[in-house]
C-alpha positions as CSV (number, residue, x, y, z in Angstrom):
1,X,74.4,111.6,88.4
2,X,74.8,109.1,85.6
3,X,75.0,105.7,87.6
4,X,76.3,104.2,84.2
5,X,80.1,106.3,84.7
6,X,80.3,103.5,87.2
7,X,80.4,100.4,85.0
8,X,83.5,102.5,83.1
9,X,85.9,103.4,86.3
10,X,84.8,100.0,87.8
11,X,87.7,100.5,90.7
12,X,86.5,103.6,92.2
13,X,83.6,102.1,93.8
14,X,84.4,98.3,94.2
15,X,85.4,96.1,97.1
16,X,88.5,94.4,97.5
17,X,88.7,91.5,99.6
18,X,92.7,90.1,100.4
19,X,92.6,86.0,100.7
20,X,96.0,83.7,101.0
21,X,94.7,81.1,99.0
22,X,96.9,78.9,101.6
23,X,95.0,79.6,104.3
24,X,91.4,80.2,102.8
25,X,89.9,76.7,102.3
26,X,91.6,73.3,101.6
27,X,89.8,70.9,99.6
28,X,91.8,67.9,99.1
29,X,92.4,67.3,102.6
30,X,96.2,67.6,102.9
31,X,96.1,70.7,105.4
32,X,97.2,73.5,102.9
33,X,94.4,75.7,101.4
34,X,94.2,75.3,97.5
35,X,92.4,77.1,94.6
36,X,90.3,74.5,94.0
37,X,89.3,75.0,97.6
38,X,88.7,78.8,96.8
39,X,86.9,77.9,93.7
40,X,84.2,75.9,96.4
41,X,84.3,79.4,98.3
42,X,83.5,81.4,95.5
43,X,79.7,81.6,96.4
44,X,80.3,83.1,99.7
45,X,82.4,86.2,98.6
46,X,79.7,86.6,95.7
47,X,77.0,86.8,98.6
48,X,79.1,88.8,101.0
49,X,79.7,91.2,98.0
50,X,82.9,91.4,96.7
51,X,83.4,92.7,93.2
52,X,87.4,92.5,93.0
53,X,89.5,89.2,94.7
54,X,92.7,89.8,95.4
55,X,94.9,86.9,95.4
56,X,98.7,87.1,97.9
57,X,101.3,85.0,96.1
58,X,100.5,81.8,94.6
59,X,103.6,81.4,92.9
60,X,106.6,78.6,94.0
61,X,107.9,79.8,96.9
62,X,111.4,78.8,99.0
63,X,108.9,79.4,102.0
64,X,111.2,82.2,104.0
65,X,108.5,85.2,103.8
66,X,105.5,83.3,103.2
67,X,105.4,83.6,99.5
68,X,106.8,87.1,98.9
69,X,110.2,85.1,98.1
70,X,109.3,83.9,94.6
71,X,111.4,80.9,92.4
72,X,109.4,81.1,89.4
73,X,107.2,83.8,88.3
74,X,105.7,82.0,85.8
75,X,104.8,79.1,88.1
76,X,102.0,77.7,90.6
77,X,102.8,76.8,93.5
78,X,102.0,73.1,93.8
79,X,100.9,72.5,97.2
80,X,98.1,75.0,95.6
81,X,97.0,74.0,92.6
82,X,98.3,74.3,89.1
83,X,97.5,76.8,86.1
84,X,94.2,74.9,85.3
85,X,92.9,75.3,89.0
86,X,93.9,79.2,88.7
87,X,91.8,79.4,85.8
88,X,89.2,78.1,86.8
89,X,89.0,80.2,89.9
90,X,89.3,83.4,87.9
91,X,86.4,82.1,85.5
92,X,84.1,81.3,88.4
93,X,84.9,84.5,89.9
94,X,83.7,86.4,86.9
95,X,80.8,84.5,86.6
96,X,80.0,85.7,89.8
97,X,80.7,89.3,89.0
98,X,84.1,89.5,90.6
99,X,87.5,90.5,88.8
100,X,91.0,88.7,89.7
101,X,94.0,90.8,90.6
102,X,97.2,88.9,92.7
103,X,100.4,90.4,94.1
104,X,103.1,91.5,91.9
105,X,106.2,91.3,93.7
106,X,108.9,92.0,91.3
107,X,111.1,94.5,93.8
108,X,113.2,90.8,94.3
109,X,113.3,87.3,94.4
110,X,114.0,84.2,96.2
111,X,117.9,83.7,96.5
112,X,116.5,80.2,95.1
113,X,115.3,81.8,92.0
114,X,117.6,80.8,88.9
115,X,118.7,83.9,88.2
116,X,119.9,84.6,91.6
117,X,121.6,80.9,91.1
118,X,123.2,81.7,88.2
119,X,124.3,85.1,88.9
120,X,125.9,84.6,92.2
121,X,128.2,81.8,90.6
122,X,129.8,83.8,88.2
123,X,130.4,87.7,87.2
124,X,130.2,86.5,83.7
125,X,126.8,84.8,84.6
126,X,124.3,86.3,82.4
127,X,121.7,87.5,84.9
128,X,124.6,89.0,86.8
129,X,123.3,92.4,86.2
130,X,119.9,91.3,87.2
131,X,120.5,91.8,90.8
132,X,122.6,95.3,92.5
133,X,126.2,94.5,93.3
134,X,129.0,95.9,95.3
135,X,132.8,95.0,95.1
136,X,133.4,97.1,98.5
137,X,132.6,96.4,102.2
138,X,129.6,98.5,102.8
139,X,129.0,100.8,105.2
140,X,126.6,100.5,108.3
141,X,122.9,100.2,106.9
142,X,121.3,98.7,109.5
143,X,118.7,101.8,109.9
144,X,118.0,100.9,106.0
145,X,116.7,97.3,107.2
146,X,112.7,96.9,106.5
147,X,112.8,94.1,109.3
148,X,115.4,94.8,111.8
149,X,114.5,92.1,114.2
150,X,116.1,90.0,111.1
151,X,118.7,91.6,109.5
152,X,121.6,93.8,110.4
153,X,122.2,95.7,106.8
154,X,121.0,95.8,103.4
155,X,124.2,94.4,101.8
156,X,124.9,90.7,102.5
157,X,128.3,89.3,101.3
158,X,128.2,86.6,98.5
159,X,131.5,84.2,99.1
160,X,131.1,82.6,95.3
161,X,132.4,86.1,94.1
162,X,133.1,88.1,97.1
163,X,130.9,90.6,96.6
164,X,128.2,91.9,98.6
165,X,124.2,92.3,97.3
166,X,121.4,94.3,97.6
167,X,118.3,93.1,99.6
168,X,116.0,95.7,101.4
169,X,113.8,93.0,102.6
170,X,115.4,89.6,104.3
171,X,119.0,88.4,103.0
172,X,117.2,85.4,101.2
173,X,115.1,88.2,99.2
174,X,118.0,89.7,96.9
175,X,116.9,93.0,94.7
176,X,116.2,92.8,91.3
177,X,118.0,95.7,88.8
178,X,115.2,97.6,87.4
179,X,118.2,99.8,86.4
180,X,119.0,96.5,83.6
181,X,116.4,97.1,80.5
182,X,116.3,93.5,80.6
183,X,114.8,93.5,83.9
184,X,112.2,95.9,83.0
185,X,111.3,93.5,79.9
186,X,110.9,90.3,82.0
187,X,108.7,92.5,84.6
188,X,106.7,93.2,81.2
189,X,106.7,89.9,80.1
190,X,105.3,88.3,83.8
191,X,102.4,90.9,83.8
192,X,101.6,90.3,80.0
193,X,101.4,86.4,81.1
194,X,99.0,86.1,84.3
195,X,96.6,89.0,82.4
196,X,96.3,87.0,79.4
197,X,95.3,83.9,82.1
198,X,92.6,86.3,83.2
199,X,93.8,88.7,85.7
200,X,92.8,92.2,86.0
201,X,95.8,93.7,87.4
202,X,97.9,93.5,90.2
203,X,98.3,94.9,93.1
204,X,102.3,95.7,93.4
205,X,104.2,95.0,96.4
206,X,106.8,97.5,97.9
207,X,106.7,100.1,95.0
208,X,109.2,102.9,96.0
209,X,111.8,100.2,96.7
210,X,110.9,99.0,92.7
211,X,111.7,101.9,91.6
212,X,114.6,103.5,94.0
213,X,118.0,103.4,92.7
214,X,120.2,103.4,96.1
215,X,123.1,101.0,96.1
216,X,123.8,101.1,92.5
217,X,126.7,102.4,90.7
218,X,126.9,105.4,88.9
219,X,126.5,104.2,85.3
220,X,123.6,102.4,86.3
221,X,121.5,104.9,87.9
222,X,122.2,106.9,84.9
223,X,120.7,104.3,82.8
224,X,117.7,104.6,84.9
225,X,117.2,108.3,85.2
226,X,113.4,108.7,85.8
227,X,111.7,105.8,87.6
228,X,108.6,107.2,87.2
229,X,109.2,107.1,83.4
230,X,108.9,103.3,83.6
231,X,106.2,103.1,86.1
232,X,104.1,105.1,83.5
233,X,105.2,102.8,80.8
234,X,103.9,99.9,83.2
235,X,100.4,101.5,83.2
236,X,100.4,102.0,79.1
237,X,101.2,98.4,78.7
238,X,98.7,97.2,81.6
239,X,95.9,99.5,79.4
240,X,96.9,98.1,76.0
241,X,96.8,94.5,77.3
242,X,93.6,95.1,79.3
243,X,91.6,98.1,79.1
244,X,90.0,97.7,82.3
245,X,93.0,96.7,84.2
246,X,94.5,98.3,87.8
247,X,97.8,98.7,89.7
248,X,96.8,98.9,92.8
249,X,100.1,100.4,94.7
250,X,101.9,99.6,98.2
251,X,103.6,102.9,98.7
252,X,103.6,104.0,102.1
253,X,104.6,107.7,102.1
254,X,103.2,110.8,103.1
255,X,100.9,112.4,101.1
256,X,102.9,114.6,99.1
257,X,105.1,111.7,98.1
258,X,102.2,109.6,96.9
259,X,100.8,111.7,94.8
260,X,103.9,111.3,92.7
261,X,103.1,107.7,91.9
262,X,99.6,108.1,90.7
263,X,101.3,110.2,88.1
264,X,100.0,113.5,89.4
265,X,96.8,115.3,88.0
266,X,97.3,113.3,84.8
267,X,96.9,109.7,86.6
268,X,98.7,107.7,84.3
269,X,101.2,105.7,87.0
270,X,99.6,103.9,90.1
271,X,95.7,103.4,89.6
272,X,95.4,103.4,93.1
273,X,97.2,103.3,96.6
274,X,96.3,102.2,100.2
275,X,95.9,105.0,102.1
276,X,98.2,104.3,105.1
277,X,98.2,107.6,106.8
278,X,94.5,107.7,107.5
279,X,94.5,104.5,108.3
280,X,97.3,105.2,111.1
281,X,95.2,108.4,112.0
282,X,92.1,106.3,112.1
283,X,93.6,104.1,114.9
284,X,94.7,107.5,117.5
285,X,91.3,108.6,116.5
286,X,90.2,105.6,118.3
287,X,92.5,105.4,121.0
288,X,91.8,109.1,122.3
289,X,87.8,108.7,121.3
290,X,88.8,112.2,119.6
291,X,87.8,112.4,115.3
292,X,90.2,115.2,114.8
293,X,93.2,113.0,114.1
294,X,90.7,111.5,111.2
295,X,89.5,114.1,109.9
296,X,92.2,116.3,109.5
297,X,94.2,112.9,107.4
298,X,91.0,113.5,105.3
299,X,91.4,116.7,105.0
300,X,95.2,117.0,103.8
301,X,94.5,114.6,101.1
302,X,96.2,116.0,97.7
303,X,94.2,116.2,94.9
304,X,94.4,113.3,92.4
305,X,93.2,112.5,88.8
306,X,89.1,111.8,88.6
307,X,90.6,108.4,87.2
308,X,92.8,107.3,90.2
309,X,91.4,106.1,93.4
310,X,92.6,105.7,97.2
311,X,92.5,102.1,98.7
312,X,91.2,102.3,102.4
313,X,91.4,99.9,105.1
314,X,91.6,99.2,108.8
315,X,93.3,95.7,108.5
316,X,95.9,94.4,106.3
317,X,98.1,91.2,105.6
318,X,101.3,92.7,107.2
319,X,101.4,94.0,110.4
320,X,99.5,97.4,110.8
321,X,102.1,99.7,111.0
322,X,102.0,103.2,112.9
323,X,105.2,104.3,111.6
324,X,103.9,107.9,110.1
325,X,102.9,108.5,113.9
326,X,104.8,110.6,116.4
327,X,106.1,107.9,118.9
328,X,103.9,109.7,121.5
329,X,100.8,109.0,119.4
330,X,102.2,105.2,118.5
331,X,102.4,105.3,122.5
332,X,99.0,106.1,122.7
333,X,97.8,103.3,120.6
334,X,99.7,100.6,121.8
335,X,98.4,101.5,124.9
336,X,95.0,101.3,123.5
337,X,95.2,98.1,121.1
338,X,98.7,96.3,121.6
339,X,99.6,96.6,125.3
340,X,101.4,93.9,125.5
341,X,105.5,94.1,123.9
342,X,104.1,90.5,122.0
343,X,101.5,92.3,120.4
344,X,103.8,95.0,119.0
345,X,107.1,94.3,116.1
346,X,109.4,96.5,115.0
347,X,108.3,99.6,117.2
348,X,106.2,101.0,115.3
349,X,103.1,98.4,114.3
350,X,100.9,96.5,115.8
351,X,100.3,92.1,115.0
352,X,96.8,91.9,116.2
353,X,93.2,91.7,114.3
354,X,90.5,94.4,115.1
355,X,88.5,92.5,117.2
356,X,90.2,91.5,119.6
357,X,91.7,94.9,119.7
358,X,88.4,96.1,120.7
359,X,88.0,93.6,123.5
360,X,85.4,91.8,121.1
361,X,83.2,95.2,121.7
362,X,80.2,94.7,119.2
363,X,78.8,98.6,119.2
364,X,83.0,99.2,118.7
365,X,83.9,96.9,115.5
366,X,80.5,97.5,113.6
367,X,81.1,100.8,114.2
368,X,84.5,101.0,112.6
369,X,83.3,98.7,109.7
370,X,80.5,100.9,108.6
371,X,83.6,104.3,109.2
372,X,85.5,101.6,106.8
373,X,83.0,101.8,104.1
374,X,81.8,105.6,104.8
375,X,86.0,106.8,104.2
376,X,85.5,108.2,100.5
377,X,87.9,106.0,98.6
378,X,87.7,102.0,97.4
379,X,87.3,99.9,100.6
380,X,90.0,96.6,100.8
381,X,89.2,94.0,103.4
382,X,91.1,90.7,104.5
383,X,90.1,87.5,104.4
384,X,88.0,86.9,107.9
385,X,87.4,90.0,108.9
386,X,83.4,89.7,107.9
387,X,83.1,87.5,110.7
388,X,85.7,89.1,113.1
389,X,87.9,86.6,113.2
390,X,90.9,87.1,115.7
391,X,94.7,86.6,115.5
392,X,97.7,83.7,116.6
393,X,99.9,85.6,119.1
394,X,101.9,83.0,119.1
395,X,102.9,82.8,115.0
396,X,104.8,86.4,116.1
397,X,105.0,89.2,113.6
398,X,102.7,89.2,110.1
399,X,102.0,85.6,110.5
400,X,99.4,86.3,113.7
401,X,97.2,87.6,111.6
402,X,97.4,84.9,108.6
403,X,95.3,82.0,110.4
404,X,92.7,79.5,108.5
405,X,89.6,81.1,107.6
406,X,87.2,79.7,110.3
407,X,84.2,78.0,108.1
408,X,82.4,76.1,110.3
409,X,82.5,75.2,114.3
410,X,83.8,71.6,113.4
411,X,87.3,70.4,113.4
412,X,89.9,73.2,112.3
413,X,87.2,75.3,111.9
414,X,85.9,73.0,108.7
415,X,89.1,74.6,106.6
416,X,90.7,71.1,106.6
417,X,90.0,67.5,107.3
418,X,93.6,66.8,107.8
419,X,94.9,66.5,111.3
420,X,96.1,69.4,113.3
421,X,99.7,69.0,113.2
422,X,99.5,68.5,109.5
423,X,97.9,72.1,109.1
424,X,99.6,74.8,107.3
425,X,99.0,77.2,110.5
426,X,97.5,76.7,113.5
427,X,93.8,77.7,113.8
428,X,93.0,80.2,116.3
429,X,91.4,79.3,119.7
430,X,89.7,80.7,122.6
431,X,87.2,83.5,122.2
432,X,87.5,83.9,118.9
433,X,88.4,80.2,117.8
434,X,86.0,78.9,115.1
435,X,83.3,77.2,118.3
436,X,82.4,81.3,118.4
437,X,83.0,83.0,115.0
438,X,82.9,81.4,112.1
439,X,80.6,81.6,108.3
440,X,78.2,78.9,109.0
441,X,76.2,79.9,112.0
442,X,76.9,84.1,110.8
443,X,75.7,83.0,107.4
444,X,72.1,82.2,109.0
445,X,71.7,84.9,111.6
446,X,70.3,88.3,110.7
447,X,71.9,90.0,113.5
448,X,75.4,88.5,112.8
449,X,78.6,90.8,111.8
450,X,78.3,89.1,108.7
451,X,74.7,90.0,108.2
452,X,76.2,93.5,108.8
453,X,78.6,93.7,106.3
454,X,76.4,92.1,103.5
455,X,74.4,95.1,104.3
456,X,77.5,97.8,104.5
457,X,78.4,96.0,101.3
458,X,75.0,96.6,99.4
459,X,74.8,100.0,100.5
460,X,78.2,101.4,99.8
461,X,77.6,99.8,96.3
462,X,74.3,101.8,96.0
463,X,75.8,104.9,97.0
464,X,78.5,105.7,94.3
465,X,79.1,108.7,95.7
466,X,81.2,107.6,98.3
467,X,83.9,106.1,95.9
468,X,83.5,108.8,93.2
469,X,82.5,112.2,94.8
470,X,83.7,115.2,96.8
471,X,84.0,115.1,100.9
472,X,83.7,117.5,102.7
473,X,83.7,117.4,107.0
474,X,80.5,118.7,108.8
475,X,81.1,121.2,111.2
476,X,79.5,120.2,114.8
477,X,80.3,121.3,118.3
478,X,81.2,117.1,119.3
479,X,85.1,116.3,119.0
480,X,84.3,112.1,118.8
481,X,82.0,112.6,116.2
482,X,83.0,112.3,112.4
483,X,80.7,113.8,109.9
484,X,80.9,114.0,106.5
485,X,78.8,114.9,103.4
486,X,79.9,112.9,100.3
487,X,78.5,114.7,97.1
488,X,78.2,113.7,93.6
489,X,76.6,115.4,91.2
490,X,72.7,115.9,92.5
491,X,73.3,112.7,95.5
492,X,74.8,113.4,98.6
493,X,75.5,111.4,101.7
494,X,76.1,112.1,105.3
495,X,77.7,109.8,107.2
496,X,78.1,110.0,111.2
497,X,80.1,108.6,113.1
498,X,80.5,108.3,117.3
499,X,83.9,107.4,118.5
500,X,82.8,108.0,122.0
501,X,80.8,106.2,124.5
502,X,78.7,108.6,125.2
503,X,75.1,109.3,123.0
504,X,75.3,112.6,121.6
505,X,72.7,114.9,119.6
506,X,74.4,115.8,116.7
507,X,73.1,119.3,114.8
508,X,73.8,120.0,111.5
509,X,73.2,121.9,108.4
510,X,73.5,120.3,105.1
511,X,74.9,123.1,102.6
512,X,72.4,123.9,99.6
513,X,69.2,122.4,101.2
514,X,65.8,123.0,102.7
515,X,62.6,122.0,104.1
516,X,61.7,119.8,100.5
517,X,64.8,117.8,101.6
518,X,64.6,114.9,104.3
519,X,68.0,112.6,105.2
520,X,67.1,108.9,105.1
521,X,68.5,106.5,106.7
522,X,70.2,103.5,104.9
523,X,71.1,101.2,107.7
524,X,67.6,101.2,109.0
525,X,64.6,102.5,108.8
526,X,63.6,105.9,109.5
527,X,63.6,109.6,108.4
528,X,64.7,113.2,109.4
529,X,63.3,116.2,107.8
530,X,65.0,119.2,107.4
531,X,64.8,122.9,108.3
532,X,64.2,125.5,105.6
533,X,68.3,126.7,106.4
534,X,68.8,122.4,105.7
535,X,69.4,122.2,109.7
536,X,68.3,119.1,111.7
537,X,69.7,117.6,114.8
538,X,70.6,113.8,114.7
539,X,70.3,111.4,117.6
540,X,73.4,108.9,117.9
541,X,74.2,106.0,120.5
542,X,77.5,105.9,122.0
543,X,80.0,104.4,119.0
544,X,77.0,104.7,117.2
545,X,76.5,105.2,113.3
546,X,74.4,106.4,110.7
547,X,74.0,106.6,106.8
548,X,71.8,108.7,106.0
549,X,71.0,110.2,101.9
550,X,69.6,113.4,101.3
551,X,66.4,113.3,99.2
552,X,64.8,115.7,97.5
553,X,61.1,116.1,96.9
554,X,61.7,115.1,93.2
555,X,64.6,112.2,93.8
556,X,64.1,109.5,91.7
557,X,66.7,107.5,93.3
558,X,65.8,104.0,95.3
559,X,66.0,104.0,98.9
């Protein structure tokens, strides 16, 4: 194992943390988060850990889908901070060993963009074609909608012309063409801008609706005739303006679809993708206390190029959708985690932190933290979850989980000193309200969940093998146990996991091993020696879990 292979892939073994610079920390007091406020936070996500920041939209907004509806994609939003402020968060992140990436959300605009201005005026407007028209009444799309508690159809009728256009998302959020070369070259021309400001990649919002071509005429599909073609082309230029750079992909699809947009065994599209269907399968797992759902997600994983990477996670910024379950099995997990119809949105996800999910259960949420950081792949986390912070019912749908980050047990959680009306979103109360969880009394207590993910942190970084090697699942007569060997070269892991209440003794035998190996744990002290046939049997606590690296006599590796 050459620990320096790391330093090349950087992505397949870093940690992402999610922030909405709106919500994160608000320094000049006017009760909107800023980056000069994240710049002042920058210490703590150094300490925590973090090695890539990922920044939702900072760009001038029209405020309908907080942020995703952009007016200028060249801009800062200024309630936030100008381009001086987001330099000097990118250069303080580096210092502090952390790369920059932010949402690229070039699938559509505001309808207060200019070119949606100009091009809904006139047919003759030049940026016309920069948005999917339709001279007809459309037909009934309202199973197309992404957010049917909003809108009816995907076509909404524009009485300056009398046509109708395209929007998959809200009617204010029309489609952009990628179809229109023109397009393509100003989606170029925004990357090429924020990565010579610092960036190192994006992460790019909604990427099958980029590059689908439904809703457009014939003559413009054709000039469009592989979409992969220009996602490709996307990577080249990302690589030959930044060799180091990533797309990190939102494509929820199953497996087989997915593998498409890495570009297939030769890796040249997506870097990475989020990997929603084990993170659905993760959740029935816990609802039934049964790993199989888990394991076998794991399992049907496609192969992918050595240079592309999955992106887990067990939280997110929208709402945590169970929409690749059966609706028995999204039964079963709203019964678990959302019972409540206010807890639920669209029928098929879930608006609600993990936390509280888990009734606030300490064994429960460590023990799905360390599972988090055990999945072989790149772990993401959002901003607050490191403390367990909980959710606003109240905000309704993606917005619950969107709340200021809870620094301190002072007013508004010491995110603002401006009043509480003047707040950019309520901050959460009871249980979890900043009195109970928040940074500054975690920061300074050894047994905190934030002392506990410093340490899942510092041990999934010292165990590379877990974002670049093979997995493999342990076989072992318990069905709410997970175990899995994580190999790499000569280091291997296993990792157990209890998703039951009950303590079990876990045997198992660790292929290609024997009495000069011993499994060491790397959570806390202690060691189990092996059998000559590499057998042992492992004690675990009800939702208990254990790291534990198999040394050989002549490891030189640091434990």
């Amino acid at each position: 194992m050459r620990i320096t292979d790391t330093a090349d892939l950087w992505w397949k073994n870093a940690v992402v943390y999610c922030l909405d610079v709106e919500t994160f920390m608000d320094w000049n007091g006017d009760g909107v988060g800023d980056l000069q406020g994240l710049a002042q936070r920058m210490d703590h996500l150094a300490d925590l850990g973090v090695t890539c920041l990922w920044l939702m939209p900072f760009y001038p907004t029209a405020g309908r889908d907080d942020g995703y509806d952009i007016t200028d994609y060249y801009g800062v939003d200024p309630r936030l901070g100008d381009h001086g402020d987001l330099v000097e968060v990118i250069r303080t992140a580096n210092d502090r060993g952390m790369r920059v990436i932010a949402d690229l959300v070039v699938n559509h605009t505001s309808d207060q963009h200019p070119w949606f201005r100009s091009a809904k005026e006139s047919k003759d407007s030049p940026y016309r074609d920069f948005y999917v028209w339709r001279d007809d009444e459309p037909p009934d799309t309202s199973d197309q909608v992404v957010f049917p508690d909003a809108e009816g159809g995907i076509w909404t009728h524009s009485p300056e012309t009398g046509e109708w256009y395209l929007h998959r998302f809200y009617s204010e959020q029309p489609d952009l063409n990628v179809a229109n070369p023109k397009v393509r070259d100003e989606i170029a021309k925004i990357m090429g801008f924020w990565l010579q400001l610092g960036l190192s990649g994006f992460r790019v919002d909604a990427v099958p609706f980029l590059l689908e071509t439904a809703g457009m005429d014939d003559d413009s599909a054709a000039r469009f005739p592989d979409p992969h073609a220009y996602l490709r082309a996307l990577r080249a230029f990302l690589g030959r303006r930044t060799g180091s750079g990533v797309l990190l992909g939102e494509v929820n699809l199953p497996f087989e679809d997915q593998v498409r947009f890495f570009g297939g065994q030769d890796g040249d599209e997506l870097t990475m993708q989020f990997d929603f269907n084990t993170m659905q399968q993760t959740y029935l797992s816990l609802a039934r206390g049964d790993a199989g759902p888990l394991a076998a997600s794991l399992a049907a994983r496609p192969e992918i190029s050595p240079d592309s990477q999955w992106g887990t996670f067990v939280r997110n910024h929208d709402e945590l959708t169970l929409d690749k379950l059966t609706e028995d099995e999204r039964a079963e997990v709203f019964a678990a985690f959302g019972p409540e119809p206010r807890m639920q949105v669209y029928d098929r996800g879930l608006i609600r932190r993990l936390p509280p999910m888990l009734s606030g259960d300490p064994r429960r949420v460590r023990m799905v933290y360390s599972l988090l950081f055990a999945l072989p792949g790149t772990p993401v986390l959002f901003y607050g979850e490191e403390i367990g912070m909980g959710e606003d019912l109240s905000a309704g749908s993606r917005l619950s989980v969107r709340t200021p980050m809870q620094w301190s047990g002072g007013v508004n959680g010491g995110f603002s000193h401006a009043t509480a009306d003047e707040l950019t979103r309520p901050v959460v109360d009871g249980g979890f309200g900043p009195e109970f969880v928040n940074v500054a009394d975690q920061r300074r207590d050894p047994d905190s969940l934030l002392s506990f993910m410093k340490l899942l942190v510092r041990r999934y970084r010292e165990s590379p093998e877990l974002g670049w090697g093979e997995f493999a699942v342990l076989d072992q007569p318990h069905p709410a146990v997970l175990a899995l060997l994580c190999t790499w070269d000569d280091a291997a892991l296993v990792t157990l996991h209890n998703l039951g209440p009950d303590p079990r003794a876990v045997p198992l035998t660790v292929p290609g091993c024997d009495s000069g190996h011993r499994l060491e744990d790397l959570l806390t002290s202690g060691s189990t020696p092996l059998g000559d046939d590499g057998a042992a049997e492992v004690a675990l606590e009800g939702y208990g879990y254990r790291w534990l690296r198999v040394v050989g006599e002549d490891s030189r590796r640091l434990l």
